[in-house]
C-alpha positions in Angstrom: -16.7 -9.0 -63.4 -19.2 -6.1 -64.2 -22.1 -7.3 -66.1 -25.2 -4.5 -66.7 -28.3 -4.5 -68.4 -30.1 -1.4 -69.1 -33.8 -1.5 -69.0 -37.1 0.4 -70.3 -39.7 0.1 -67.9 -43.5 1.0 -69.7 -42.6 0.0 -73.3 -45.9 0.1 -75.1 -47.4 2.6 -73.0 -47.5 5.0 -75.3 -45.8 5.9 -79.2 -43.7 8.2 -77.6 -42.2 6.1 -75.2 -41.7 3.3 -77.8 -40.3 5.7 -80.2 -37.5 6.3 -77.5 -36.8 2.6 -76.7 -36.1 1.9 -80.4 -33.6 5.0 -80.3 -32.1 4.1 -77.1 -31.2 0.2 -78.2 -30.5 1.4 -81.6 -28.4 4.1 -81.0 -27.4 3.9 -77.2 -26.9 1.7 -74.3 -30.1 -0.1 -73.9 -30.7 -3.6 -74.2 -33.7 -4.3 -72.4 -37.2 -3.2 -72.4 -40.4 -4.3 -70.0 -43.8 -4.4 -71.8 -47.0 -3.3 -70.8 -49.5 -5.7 -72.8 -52.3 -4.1 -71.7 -50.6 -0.6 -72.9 -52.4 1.8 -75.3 -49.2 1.7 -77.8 -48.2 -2.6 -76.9 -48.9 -3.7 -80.5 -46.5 -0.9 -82.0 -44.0 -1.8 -79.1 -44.5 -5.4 -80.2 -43.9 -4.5 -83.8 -40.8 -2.8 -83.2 -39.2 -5.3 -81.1 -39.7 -7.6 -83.5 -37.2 -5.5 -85.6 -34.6 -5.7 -82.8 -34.1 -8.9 -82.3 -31.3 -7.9 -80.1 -33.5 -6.5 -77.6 -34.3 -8.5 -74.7 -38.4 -7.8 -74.2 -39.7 -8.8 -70.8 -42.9 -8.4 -68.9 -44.3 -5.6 -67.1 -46.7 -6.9 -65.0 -49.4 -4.1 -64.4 -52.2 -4.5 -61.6 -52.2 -0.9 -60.3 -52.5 2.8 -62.4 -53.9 1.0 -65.8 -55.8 -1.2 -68.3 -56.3 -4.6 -67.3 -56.3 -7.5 -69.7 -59.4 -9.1 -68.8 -62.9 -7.6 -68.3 -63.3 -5.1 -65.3 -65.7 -7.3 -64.2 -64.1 -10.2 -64.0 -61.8 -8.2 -61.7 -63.9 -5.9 -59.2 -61.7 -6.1 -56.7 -58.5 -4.9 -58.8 -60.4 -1.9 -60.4 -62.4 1.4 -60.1 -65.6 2.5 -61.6 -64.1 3.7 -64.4 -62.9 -0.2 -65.6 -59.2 0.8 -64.6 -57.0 -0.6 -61.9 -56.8 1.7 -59.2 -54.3 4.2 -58.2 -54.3 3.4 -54.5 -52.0 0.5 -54.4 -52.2 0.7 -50.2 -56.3 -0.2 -50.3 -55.1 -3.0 -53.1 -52.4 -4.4 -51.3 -54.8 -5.0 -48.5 -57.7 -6.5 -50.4 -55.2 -8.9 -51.8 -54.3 -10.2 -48.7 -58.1 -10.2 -46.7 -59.9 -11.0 -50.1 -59.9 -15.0 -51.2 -61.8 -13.4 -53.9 -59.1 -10.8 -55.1 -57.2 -13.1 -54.5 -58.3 -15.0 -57.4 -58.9 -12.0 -59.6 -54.7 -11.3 -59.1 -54.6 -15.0 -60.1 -56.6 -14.7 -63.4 -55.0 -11.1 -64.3 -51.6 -11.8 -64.0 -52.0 -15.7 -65.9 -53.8 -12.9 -68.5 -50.6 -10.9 -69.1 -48.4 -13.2 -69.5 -50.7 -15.3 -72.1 -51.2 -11.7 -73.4 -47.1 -11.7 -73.9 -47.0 -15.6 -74.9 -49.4 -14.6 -77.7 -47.2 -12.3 -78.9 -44.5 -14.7 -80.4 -41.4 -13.0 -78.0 -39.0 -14.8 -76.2 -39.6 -13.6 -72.1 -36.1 -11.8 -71.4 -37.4 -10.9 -67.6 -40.5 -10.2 -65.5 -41.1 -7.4 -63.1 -43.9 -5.2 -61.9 -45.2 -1.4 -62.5 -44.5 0.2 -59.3 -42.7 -2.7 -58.1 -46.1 -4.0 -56.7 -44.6 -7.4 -56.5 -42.9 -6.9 -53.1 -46.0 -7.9 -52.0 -45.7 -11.7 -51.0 -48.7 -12.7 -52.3 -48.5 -11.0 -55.6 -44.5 -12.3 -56.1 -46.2 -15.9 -54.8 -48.7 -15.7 -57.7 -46.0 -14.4 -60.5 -43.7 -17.0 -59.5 -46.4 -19.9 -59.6 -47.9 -18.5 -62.6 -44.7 -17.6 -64.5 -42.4 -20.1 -64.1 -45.5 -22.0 -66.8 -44.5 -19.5 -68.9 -40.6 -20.0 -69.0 -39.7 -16.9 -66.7 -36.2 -17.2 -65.4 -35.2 -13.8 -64.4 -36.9 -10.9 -62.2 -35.8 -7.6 -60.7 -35.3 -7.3 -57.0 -35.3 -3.3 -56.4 -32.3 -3.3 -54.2 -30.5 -0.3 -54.6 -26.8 0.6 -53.0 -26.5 3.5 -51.3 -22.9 4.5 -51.5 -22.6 5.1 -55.3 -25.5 7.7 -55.3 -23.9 9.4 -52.6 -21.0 9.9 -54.1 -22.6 11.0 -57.4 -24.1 13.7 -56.4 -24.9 13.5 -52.5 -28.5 11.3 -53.1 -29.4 9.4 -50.0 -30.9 6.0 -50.7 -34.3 5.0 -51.0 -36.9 3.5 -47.4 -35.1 0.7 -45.5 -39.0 -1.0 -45.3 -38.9 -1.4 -49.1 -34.9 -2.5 -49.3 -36.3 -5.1 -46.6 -39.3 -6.2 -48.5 -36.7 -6.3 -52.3 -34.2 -8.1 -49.9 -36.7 -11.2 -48.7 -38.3 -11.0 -52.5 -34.6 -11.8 -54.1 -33.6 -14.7 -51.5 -37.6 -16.2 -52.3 -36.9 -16.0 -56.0 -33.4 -17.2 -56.5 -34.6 -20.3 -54.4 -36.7 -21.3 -57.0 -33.9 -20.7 -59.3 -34.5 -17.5 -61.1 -31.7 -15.0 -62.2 -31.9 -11.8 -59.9 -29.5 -9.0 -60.4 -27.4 -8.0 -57.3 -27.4 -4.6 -57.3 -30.8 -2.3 -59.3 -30.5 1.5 -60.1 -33.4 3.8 -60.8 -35.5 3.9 -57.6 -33.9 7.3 -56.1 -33.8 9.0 -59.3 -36.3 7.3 -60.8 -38.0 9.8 -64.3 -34.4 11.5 -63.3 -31.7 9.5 -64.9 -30.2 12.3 -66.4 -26.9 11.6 -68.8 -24.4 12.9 -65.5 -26.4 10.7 -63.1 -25.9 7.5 -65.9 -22.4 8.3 -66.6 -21.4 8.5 -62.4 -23.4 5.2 -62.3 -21.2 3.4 -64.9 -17.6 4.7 -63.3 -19.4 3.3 -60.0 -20.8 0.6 -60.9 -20.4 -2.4 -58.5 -18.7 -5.9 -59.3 -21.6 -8.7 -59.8 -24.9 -8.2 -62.3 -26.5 -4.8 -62.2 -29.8 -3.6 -63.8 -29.9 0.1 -64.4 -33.9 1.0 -65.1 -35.0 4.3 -66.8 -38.3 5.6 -67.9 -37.5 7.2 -72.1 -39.9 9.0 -74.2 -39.9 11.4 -76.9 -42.4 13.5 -75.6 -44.7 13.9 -72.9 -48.0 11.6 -73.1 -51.7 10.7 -71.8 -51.0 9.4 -68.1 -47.4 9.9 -68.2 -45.8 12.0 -64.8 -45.9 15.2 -64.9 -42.6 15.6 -62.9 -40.7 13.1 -64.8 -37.7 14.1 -67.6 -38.4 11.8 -70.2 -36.5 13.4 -72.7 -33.3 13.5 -70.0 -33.6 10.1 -69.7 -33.3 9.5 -73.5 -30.3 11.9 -73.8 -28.9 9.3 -71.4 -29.4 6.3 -72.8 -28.0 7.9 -76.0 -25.0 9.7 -75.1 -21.8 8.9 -76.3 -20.1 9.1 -72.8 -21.6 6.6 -71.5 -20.2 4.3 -73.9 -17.4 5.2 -73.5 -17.7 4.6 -69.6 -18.6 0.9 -70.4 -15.6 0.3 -72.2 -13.3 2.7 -70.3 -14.9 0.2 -67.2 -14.8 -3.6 -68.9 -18.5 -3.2 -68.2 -20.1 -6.4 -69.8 -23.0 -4.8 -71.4 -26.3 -7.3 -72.2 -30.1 -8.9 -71.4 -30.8 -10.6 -69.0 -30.9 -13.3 -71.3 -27.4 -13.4 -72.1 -26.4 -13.6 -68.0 -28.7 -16.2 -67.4 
């Protein structure tokens, strides 16, 4: 069977990107979204999924290139001088593991977010990470302690095939270190009994899913659970890439092809919810 969820990463990051999530599940193929709590734009986001109660609304666990929840101060070692997390997630990754102290600030953050999502009366579709910062063992250590408190049951191991982006359009896949790292991740979380989808698209064309990309994905699409992530918007906004087609990716999740490729395919098209 071919089951797929379609994801928004960065919901509540900005108007414009929420604007395009409510478009996307409302008139396309998406059914998930991942919310940044600490967002500029995550009450709007909030208010809007609480108008589609058929969107599955997850966690986007940020710790690198934002806003954290709690005081800078509380978390020196996460941040910059500027009250932000940093943008260097190499000098992070290593703090985390020499630091007992950042250590404990990655602790208190991330137990932050997700009673930042609790608070906000949603049921937790899914959990995953900006940047997919949790390959690193001790941050997936401290999600999975933290969130299974919470009621997580489902996270995204980046491991994406190889052979259906070649034969889209020639795309090689992404580093063998980090297919490694999303390999060990998957195996450590479906020990503890979370849902992990077998196959993830969105890292080699990731802010370039365009609508002939999505549609070669769904005609390719391997047999087992699938999550297909994309980056929407309406327009460009404060902090978003500057290389990234936001609007592409929109015309994507909306475009009447690609449903028809899930039915032409018996995809089974859902949240992670509704495969757990």
């Amino acid at each position: 069977m071919k089951r797929l969820i379609v994801t928004a990463d960065d919901f509540g990051a900005s108007a414009a990107v929420n604007e395009a999530v409510e478009q996307a599940h409302r008139y396309g193929v998406l059914t998930a979204a991942s919310l940044m709590v600490g967002g500029d734009a995550a009450s709007d986001a909030v208010a809007r999924a609480r108008r589609l109660p058929g969107l599955g609304v997850g966690l986007h666990i940020v710790l690198v290139e934002g806003r954290p929840i709690l005081a800078p101060e509380a978390v020196p070692a996460l941040t910059d001088g500027s009250g932000m997390f940093r943008i260097d997630m190499a000098r992070t990754a290593i703090s985390i593991f020499a630091s007992p102290a950042a250590r404990r600030q990655l602790r208190a953050e991330v137990e932050a977010q997700f009673a930042a999502f609790a608070a906000t009366g949603l049921p937790l579709d899914h959990v995953n990470a900006h940047k997919h910062f949790h390959l690193h063992p001790t941050i997936a250590a401290t999600i999975l302690d933290v969130g299974q408190r919470y009621g997580m049951n489902s996270i995204r191991a980046p491991i994406e095939p190889a052979a259906p982006l070649r034969a889209i359009d020639g795309t090689r896949g992404g580093p063998r270190v980090e297919t490694v790292w999303a390999k060990l991740l998957r195996r450590r979380m479906r020990r503890a009994g979370l849902a992990v989808p077998d196959h993830v698209f969105g890292l080699a064309w990731s802010g370039a899913m365009n609508a002939c990309r999505m549609r070669g994905l769904l005609d390719q699409l391997p047999h087992g659970l699938t999550e297909i992530y994309t980056h929407p918007a309406t327009a460009p906004y404060p902090g978003s890439a500057p290389d990234y087609d936001y609007a592409g990716e929109l015309a994507a999740l909306t475009d009447d092809l690609a449903k028809s490729a899930i039915e032409r395919n018996s995809i089974r098209l859902g949240r992670f919810a509704d495969f757990v």
